[in-house]
N, CA, C and O atoms as a CHARMM CRD file, in Angstrom:
* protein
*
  332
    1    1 UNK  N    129.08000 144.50300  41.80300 PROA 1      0.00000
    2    1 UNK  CA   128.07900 143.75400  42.50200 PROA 1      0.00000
    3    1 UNK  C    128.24400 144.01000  44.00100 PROA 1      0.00000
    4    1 UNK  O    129.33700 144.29500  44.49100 PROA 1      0.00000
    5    2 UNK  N    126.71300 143.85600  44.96300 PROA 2      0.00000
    6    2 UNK  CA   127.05300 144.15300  45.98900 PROA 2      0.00000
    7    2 UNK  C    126.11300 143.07300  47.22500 PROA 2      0.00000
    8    2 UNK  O    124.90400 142.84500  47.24400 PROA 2      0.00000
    9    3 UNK  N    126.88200 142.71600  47.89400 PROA 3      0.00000
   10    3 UNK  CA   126.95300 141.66700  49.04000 PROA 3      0.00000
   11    3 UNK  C    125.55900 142.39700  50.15100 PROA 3      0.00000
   12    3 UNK  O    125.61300 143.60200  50.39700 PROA 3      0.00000
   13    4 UNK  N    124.95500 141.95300  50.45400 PROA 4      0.00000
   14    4 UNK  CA   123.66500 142.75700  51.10100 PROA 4      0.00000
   15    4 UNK  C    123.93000 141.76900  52.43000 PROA 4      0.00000
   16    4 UNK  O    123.74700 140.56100  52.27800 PROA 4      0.00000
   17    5 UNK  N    124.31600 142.22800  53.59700 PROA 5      0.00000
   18    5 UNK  CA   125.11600 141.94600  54.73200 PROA 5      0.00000
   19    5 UNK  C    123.63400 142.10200  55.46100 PROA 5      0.00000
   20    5 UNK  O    123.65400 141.30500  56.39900 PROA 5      0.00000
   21    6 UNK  N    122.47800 142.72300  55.43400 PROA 6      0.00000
   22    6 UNK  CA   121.33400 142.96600  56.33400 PROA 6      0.00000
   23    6 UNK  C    120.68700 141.33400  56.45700 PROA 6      0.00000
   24    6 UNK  O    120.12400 140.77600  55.51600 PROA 6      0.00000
   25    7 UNK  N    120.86100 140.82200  57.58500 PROA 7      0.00000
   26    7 UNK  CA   119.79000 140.05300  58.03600 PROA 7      0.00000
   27    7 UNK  C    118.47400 140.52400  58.81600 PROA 7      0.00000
   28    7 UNK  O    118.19000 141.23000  59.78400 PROA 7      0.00000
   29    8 UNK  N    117.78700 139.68900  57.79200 PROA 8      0.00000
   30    8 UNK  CA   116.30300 139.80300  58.33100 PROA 8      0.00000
   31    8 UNK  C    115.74100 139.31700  59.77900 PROA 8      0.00000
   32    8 UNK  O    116.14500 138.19900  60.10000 PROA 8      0.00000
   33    9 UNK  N    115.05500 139.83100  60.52000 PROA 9      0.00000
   34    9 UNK  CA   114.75300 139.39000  62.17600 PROA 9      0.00000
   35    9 UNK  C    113.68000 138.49500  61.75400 PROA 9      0.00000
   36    9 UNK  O    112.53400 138.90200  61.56300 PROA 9      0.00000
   37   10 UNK  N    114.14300 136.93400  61.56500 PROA 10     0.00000
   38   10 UNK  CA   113.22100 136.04700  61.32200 PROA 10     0.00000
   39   10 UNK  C    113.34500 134.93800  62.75400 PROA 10     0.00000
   40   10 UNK  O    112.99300 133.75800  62.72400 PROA 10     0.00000
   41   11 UNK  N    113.83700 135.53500  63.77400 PROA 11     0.00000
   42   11 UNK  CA   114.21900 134.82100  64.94900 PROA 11     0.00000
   43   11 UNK  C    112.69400 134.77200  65.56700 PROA 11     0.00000
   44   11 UNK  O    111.72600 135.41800  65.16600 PROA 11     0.00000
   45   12 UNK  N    112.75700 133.58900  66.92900 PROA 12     0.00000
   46   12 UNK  CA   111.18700 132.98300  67.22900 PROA 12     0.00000
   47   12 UNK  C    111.33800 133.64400  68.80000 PROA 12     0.00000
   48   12 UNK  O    112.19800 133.26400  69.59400 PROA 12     0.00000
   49   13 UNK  N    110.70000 134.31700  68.98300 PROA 13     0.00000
   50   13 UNK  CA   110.60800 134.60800  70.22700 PROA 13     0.00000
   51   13 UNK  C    109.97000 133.94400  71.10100 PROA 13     0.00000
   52   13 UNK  O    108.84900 133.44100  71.01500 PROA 13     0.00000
   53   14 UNK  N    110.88700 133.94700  72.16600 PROA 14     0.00000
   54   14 UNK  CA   110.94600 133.02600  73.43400 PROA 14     0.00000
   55   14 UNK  C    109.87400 133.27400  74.19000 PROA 14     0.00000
   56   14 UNK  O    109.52300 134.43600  74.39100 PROA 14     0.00000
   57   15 UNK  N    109.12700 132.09700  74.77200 PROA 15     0.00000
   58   15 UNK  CA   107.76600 132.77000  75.81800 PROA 15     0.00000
   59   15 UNK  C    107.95600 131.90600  76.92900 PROA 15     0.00000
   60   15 UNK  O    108.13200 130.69900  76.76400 PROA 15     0.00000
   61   16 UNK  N    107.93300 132.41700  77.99900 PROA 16     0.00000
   62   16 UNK  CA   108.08900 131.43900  79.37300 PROA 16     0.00000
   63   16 UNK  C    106.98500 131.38500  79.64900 PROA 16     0.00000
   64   16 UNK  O    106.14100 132.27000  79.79200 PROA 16     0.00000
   65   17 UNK  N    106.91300 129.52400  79.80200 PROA 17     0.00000
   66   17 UNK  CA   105.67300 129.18400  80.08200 PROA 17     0.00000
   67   17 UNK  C    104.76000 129.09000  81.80500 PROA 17     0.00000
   68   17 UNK  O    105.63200 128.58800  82.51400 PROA 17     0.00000
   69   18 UNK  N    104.30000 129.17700  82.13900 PROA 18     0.00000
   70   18 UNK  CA   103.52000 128.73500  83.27600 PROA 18     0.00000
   71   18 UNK  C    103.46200 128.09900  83.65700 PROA 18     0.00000
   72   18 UNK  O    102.31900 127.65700  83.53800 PROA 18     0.00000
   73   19 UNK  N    104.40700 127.16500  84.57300 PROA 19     0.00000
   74   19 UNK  CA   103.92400 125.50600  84.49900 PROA 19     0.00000
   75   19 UNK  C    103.70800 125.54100  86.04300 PROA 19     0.00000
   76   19 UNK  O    103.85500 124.44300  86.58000 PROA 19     0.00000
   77   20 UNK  N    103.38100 126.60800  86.88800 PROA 20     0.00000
   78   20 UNK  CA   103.12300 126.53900  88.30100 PROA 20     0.00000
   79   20 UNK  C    101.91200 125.39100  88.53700 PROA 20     0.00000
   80   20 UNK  O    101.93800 124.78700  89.61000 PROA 20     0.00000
   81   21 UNK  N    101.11500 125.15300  87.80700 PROA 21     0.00000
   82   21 UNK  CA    99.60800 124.21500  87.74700 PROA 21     0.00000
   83   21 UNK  C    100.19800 122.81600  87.98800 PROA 21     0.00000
   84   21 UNK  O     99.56100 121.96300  88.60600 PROA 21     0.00000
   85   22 UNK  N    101.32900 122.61200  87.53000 PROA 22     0.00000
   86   22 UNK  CA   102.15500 121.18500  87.49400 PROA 22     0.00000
   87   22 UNK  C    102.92600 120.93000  88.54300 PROA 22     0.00000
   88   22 UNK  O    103.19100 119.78400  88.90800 PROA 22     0.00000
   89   23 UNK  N    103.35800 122.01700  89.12600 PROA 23     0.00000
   90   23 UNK  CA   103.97100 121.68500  90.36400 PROA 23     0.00000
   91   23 UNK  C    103.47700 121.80300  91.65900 PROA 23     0.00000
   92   23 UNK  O    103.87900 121.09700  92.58300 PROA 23     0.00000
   93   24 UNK  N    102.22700 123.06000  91.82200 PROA 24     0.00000
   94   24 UNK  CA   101.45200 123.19300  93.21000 PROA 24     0.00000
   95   24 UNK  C    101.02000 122.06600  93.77100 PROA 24     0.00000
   96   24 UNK  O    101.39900 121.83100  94.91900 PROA 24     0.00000
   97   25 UNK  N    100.06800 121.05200  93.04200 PROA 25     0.00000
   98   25 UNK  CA   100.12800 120.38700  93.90400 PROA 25     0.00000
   99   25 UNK  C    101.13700 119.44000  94.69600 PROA 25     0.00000
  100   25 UNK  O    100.70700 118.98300  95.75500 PROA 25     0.00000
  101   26 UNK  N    102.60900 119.04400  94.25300 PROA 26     0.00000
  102   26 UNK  CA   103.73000 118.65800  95.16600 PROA 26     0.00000
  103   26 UNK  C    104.18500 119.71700  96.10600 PROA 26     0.00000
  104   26 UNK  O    105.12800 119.55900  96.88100 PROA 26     0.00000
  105   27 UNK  N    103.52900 120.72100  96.01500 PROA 27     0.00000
  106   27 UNK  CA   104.55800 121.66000  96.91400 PROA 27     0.00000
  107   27 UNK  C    103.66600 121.77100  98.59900 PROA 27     0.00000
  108   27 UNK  O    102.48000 122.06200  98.44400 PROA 27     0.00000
  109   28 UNK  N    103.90900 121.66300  99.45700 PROA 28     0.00000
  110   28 UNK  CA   103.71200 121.73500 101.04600 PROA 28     0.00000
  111   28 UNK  C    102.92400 120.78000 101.00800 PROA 28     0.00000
  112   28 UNK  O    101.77600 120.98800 101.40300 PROA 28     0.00000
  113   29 UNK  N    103.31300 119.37400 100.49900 PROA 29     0.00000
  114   29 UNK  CA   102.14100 117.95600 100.75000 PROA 29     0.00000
  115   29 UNK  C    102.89200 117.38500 101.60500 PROA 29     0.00000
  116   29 UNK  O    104.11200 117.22500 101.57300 PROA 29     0.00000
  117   30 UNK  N    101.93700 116.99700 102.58100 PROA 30     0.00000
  118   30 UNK  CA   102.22700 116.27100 103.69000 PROA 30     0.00000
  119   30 UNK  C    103.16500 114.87700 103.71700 PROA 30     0.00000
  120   30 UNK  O    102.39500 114.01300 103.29700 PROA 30     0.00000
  121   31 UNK  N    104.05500 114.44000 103.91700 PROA 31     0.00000
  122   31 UNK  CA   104.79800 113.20600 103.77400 PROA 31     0.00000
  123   31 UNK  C    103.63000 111.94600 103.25200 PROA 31     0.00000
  124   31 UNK  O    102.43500 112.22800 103.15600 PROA 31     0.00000
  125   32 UNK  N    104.08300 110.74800 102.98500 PROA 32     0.00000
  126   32 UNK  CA   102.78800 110.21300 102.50700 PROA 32     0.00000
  127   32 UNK  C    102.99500 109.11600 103.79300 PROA 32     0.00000
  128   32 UNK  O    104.05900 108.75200 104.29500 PROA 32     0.00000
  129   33 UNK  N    101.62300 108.72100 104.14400 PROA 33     0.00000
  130   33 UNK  CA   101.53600 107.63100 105.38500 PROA 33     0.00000
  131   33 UNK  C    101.45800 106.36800 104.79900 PROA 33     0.00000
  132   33 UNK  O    100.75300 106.08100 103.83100 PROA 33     0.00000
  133   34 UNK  N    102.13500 105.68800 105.35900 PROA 34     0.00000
  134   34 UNK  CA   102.45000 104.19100 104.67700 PROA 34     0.00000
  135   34 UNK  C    101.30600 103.26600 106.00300 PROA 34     0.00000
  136   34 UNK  O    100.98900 103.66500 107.12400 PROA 34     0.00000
  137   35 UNK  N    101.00700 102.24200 105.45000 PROA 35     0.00000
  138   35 UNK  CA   100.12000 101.78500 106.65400 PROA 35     0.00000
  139   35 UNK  C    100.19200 100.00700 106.16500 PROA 35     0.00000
  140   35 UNK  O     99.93200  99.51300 105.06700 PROA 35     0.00000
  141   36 UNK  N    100.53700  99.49700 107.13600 PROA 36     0.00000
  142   36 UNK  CA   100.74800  97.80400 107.24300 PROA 36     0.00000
  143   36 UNK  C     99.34700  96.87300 106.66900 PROA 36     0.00000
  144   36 UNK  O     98.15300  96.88100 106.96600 PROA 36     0.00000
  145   37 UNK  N    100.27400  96.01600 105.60400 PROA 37     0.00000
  146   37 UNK  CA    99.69200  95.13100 104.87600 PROA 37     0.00000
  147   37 UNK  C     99.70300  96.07400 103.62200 PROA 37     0.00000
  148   37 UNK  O     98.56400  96.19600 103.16900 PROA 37     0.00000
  149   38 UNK  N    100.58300  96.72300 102.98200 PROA 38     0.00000
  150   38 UNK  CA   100.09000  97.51100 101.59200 PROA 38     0.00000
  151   38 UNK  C    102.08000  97.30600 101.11600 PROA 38     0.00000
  152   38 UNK  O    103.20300  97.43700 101.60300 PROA 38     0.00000
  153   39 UNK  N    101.07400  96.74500  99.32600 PROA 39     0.00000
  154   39 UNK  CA   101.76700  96.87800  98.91600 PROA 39     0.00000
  155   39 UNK  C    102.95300  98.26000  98.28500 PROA 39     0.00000
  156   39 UNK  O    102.53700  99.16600  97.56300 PROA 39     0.00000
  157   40 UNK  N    104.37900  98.15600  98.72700 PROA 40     0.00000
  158   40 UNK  CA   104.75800  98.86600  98.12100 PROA 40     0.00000
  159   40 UNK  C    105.73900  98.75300  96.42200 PROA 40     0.00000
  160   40 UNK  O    106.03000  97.66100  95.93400 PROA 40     0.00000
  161   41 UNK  N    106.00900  99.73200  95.94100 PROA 41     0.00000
  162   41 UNK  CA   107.34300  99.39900  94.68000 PROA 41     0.00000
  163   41 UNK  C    108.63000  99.86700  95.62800 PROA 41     0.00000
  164   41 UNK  O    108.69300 100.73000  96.50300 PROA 41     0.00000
  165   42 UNK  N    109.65700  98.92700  95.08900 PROA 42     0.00000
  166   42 UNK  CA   111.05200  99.01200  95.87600 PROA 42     0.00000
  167   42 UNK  C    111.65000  99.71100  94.91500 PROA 42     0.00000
  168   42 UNK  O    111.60900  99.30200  93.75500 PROA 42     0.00000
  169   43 UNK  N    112.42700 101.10600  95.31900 PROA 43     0.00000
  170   43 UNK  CA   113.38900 101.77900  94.31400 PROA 43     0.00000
  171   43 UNK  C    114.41500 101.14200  93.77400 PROA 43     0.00000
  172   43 UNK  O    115.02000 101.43700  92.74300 PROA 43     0.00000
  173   44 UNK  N    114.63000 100.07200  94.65100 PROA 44     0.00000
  174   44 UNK  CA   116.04400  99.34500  94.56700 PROA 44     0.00000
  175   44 UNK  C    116.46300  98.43700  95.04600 PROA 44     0.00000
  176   44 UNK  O    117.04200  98.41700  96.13300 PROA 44     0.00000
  177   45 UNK  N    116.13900  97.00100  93.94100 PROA 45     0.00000
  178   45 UNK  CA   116.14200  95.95000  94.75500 PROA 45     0.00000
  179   45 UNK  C    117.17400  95.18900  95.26600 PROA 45     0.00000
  180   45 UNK  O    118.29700  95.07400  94.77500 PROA 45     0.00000
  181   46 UNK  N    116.62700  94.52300  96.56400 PROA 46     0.00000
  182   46 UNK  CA   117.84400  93.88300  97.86400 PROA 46     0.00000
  183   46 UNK  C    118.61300  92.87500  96.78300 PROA 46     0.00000
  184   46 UNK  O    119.81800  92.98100  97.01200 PROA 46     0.00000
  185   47 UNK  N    118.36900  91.89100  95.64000 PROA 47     0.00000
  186   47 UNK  CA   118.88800  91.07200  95.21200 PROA 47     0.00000
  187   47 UNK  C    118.16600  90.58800  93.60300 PROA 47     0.00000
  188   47 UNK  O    116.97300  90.29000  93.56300 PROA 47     0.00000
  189   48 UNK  N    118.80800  90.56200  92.66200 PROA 48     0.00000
  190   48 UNK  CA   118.63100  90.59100  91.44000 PROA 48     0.00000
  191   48 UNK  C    117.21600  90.01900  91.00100 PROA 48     0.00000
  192   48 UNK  O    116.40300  90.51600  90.22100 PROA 48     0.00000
  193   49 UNK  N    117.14700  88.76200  91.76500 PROA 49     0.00000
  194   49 UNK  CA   116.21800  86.92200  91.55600 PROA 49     0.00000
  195   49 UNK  C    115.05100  87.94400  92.79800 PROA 49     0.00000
  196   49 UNK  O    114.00900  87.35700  93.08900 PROA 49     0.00000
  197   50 UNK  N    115.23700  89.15800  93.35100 PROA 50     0.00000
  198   50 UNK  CA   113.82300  89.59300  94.22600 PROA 50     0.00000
  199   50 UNK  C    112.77100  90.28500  93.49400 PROA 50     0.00000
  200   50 UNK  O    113.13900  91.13400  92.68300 PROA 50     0.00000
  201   51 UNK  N    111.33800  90.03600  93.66100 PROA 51     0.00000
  202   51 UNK  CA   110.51100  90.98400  93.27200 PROA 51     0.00000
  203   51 UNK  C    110.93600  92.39400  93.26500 PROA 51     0.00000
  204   51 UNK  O    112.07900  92.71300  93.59300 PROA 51     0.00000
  205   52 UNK  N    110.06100  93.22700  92.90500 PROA 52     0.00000
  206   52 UNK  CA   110.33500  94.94600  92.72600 PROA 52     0.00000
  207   52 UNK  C    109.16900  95.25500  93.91100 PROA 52     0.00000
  208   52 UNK  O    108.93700  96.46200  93.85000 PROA 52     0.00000
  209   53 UNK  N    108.56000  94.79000  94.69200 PROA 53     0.00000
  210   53 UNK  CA   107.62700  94.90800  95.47700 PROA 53     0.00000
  211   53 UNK  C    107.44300  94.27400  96.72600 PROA 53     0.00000
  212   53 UNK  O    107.39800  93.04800  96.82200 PROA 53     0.00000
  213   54 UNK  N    107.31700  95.15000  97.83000 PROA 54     0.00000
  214   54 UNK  CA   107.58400  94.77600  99.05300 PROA 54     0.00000
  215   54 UNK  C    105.89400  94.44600  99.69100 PROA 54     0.00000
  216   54 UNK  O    104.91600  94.98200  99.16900 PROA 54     0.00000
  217   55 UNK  N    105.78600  93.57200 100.77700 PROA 55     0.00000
  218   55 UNK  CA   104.69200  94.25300 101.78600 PROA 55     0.00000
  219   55 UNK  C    105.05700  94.57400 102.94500 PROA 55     0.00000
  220   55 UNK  O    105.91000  94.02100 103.63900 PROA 55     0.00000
  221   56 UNK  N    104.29100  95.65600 103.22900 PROA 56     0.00000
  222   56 UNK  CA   104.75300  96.32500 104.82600 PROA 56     0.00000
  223   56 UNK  C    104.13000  95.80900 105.54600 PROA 56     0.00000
  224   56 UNK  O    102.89900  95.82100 105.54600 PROA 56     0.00000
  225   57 UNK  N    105.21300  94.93900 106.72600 PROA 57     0.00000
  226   57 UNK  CA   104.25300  94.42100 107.75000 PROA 57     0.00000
  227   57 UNK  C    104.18200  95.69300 109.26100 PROA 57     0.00000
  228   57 UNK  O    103.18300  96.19000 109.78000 PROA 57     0.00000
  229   58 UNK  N    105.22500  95.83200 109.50500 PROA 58     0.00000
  230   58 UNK  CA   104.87800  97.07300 110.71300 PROA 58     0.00000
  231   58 UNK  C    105.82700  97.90900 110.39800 PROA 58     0.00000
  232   58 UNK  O    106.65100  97.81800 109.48800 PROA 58     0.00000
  233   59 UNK  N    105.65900  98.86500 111.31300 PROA 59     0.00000
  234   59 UNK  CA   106.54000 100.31800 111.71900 PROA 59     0.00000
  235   59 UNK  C    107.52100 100.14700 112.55700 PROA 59     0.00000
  236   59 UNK  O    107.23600  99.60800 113.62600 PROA 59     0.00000
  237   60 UNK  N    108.66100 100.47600 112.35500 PROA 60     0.00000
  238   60 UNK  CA   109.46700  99.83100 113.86300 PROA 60     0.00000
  239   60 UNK  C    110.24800 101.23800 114.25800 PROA 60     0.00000
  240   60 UNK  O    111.04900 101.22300 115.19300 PROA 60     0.00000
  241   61 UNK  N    110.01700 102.32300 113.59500 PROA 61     0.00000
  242   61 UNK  CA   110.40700 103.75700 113.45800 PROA 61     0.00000
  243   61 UNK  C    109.53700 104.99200 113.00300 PROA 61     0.00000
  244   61 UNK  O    108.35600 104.80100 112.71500 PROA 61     0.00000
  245   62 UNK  N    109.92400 105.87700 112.95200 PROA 62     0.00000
  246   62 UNK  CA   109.16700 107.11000 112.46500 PROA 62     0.00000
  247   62 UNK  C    109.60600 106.69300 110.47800 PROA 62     0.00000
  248   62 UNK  O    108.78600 106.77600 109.56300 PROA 62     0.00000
  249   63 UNK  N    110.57400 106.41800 110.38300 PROA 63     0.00000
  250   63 UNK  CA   111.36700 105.91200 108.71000 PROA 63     0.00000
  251   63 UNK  C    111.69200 104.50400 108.34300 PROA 63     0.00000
  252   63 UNK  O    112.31000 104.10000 107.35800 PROA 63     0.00000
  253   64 UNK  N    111.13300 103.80900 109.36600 PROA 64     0.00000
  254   64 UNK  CA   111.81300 102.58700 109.11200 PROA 64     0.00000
  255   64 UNK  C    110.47600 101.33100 109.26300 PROA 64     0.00000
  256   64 UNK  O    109.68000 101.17800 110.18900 PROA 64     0.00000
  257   65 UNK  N    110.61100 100.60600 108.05100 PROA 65     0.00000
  258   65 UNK  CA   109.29000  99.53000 108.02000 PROA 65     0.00000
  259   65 UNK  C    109.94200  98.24000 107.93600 PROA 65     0.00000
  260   65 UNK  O    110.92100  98.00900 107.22500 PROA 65     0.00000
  261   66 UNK  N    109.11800  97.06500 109.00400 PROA 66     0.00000
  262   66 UNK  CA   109.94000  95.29900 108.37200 PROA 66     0.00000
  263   66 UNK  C    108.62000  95.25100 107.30200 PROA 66     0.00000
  264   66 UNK  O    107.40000  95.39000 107.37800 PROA 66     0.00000
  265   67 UNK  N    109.53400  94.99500 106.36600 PROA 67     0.00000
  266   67 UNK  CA   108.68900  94.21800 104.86400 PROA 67     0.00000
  267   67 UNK  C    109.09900  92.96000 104.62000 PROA 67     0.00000
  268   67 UNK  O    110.25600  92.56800 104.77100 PROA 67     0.00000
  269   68 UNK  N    108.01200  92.18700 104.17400 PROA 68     0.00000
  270   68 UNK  CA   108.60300  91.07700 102.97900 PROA 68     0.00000
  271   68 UNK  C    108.80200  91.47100 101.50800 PROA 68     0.00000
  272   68 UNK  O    108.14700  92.33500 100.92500 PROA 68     0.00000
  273   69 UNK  N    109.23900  91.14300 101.27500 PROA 69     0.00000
  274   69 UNK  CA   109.98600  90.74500  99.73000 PROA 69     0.00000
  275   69 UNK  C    109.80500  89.55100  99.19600 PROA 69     0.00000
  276   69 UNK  O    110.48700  88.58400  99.53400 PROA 69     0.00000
  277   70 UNK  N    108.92300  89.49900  98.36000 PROA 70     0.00000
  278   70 UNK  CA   109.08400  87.99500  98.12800 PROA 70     0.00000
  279   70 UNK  C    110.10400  87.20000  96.95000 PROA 70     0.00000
  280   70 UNK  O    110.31600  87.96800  96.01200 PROA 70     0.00000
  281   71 UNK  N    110.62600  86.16000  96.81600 PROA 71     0.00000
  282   71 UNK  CA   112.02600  85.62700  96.86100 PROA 71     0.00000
  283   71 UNK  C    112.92100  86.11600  97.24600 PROA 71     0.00000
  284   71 UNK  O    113.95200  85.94500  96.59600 PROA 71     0.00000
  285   72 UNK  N    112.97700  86.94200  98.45200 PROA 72     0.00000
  286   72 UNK  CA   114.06600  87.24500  99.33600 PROA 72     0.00000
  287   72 UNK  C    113.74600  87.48400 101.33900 PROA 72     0.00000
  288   72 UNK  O    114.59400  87.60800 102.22300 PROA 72     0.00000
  289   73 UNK  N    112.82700  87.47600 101.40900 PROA 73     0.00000
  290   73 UNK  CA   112.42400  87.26500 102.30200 PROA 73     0.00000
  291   73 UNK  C    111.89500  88.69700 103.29800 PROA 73     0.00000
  292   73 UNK  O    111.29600  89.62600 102.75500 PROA 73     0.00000
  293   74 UNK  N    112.23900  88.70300 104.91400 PROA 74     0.00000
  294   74 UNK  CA   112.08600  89.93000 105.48600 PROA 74     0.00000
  295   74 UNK  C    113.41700  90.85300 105.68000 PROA 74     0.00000
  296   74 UNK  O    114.51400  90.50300 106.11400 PROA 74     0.00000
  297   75 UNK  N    112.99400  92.12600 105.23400 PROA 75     0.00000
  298   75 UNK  CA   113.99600  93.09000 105.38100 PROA 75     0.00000
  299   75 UNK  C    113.03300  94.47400 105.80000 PROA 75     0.00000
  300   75 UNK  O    111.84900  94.72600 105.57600 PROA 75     0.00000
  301   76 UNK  N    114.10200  95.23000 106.50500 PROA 76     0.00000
  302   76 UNK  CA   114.17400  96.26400 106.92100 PROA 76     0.00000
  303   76 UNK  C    114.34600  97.64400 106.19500 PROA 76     0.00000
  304   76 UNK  O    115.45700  98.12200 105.96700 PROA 76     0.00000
  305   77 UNK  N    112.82100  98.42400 105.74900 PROA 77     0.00000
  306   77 UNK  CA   113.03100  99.09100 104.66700 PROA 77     0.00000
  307   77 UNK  C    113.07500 100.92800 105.33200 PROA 77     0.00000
  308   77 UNK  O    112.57000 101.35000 106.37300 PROA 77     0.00000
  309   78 UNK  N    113.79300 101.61900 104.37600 PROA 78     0.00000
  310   78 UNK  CA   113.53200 103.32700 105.02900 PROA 78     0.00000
  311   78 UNK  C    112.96500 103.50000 104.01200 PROA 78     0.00000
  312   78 UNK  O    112.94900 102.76300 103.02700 PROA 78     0.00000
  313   79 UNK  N    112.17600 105.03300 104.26100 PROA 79     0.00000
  314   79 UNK  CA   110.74100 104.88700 103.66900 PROA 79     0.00000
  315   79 UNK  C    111.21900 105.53400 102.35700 PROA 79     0.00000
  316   79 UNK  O    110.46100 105.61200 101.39000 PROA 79     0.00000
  317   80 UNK  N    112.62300 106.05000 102.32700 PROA 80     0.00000
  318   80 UNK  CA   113.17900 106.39600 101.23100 PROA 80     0.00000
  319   80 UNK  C    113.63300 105.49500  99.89200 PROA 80     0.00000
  320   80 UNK  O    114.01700 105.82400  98.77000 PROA 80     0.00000
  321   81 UNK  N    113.43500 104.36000 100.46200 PROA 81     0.00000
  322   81 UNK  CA   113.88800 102.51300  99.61100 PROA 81     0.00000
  323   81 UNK  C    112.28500 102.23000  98.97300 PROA 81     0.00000
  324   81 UNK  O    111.99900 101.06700  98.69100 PROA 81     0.00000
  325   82 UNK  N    111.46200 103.10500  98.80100 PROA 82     0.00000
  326   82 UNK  CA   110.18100 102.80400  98.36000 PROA 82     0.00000
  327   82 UNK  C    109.23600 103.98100  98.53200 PROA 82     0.00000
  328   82 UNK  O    109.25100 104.89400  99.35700 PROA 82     0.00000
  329   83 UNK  N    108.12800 103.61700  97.18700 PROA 83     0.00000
  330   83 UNK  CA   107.35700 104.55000  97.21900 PROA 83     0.00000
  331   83 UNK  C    105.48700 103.88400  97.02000 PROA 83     0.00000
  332   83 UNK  O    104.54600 104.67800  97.02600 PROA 83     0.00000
């Protein structure tokens, strides 16, 4: 009797997909302008018992906004602490 060692090429060939359509538009977009009285979402909130959502009251920097928070009050947000 004899052992037939030939495997068959039943393997799936690989296709790289295109996904440039999904990313162009993030690519060379302008920073986003934040503008007073708008709500934002907080990446990460100041205190457990605080909303997840700030409002921006002014600009006090090129990165830096005073917000409220509500059940925690006013804090000092970088524009990286929200989107």
């Amino acid at each position: 009797m004899q052992l037939n060692s030939h495997k068959p090429n039943v393997g799936v060939q690989l296709k790289s997909q295109n996904l440039g359509w999904l990313i162009k538009p993030y690519i060379n977009q302008p920073p986003q302008e934040f503008q007073p009285d708008t709500w934002v979402k907080l990446l990460e909130l100041p205190s457990r018992f605080s909303f997840d959502e700030a409002l921006l009251l002014c600009q006090i920097s090129e990165d830096d906004w005073v917000a409220w928070i509500p059940d925690h009050g006013e804090a000092v947000l970088h524009v990286s602490e929200f989107c």
